[in-house]
N, C-alpha and C positions, 0 to 999 in steps of 0.2 A: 490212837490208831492213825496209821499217816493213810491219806488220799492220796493216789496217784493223779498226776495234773497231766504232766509230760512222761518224755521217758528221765529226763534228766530232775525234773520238778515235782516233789510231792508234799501236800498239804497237813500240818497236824489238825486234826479233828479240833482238837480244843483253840484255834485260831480261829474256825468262824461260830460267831455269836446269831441264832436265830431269836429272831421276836416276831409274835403271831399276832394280828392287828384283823378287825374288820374290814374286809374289801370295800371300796367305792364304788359308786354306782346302782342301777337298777338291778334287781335281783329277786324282791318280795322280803317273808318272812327268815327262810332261811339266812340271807344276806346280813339280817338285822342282829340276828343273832350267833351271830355263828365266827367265829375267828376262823377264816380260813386263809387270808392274805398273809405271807412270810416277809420280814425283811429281816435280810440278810446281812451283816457284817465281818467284815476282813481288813485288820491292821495291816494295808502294807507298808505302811513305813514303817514298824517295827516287829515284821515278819521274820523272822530268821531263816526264814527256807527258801527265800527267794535272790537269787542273785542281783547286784546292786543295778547292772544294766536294766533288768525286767524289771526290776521294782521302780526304774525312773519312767520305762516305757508306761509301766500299767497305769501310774498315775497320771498321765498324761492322756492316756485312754479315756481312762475313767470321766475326767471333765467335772459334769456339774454334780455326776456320783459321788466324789471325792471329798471328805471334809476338811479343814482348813489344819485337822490332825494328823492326817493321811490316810482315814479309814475310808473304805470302800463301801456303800451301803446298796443292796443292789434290794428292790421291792418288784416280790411276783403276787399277781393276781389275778391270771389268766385263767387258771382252771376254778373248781367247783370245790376241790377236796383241798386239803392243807397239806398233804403227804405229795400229791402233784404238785402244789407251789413249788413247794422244798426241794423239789429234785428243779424244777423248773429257773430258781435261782441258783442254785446251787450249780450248774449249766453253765447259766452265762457265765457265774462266774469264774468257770473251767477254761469257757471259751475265748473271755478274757483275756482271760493269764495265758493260755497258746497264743493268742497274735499278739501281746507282749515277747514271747519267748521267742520269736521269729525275729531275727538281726534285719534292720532295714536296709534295702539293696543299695549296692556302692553307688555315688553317685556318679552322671552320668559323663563321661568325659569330651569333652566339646571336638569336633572335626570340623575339615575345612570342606567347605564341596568341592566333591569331584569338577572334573573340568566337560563332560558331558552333563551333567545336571545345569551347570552355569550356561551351558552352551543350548539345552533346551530353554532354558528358562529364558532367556535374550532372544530365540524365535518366538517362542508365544508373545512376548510381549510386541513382536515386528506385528505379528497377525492380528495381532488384538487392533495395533495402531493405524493398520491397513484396512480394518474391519470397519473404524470409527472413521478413519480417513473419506473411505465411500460413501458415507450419510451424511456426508458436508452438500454443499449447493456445489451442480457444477461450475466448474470453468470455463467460463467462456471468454474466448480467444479474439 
């Protein structure tokens, strides 16, 4: 079954690998027992659904997520239930892969300054030096 990501991007179900792990932290009895923590994995280096651009961007996202194979590992355990985890990684890593899919803006093209910027910018610096100039000792003549 493919998951829609974008409009252009969709995911095959059998690309992400869920493992159910016990959460960290305070919690009591249930905590101790209870697998409710997901982590999540996704081969993007050898994803077939993703375009080679987005698959450079994501791993780059990803960071310290990222293993040294290309797999994406993302670990939720914010909620209480394990069906909230799972939607809860399952998210990010939707929302991932959109600001992968987002082209980075062109870069930015350098201008000269205006010749009224340059021309404020040479008064302030008269005032400033006029301003200093007067906290000196006077002159005496």
């Amino acid at each position: 079954m493919m998951i829609p990501v974008t409009p252009r991007i969709s995911l095959e179900e059998s690309e992400l690998q869920e493992e159910f792990l016990r959460s960290s932290g305070a919690g009591g009895q249930n905590i101790q027992k209870v697998e409710t923590a997901v982590q999540l994995r996704f081969d993007v280096a050898r994803s077939p659904n993703l375009p080679e651009p987005v698959r450079e961007r994501l791993l780059r996202l990803g960071g310290r997520r990222v293993t040294k194979e290309g797999v994406l590992v993302i670990t939720a355990q914010r909620h209480r239930t394990q069906e909230r985890n799972r939607e809860d990684a399952r998210e990010r890593l939707f929302a991932l892969i959109r600001e992968a899919a987002t082209p980075p803006p062109p870069p930015r093209r350098p201008t000269r300054p205006t010749l009224g910027s340059k021309v404020r910018r040479l008064e302030g610096k008269t005032k400033r030096g006029d301003v200093k100039r007067l906290r000196g000792k006077p002159v005496t003549d």
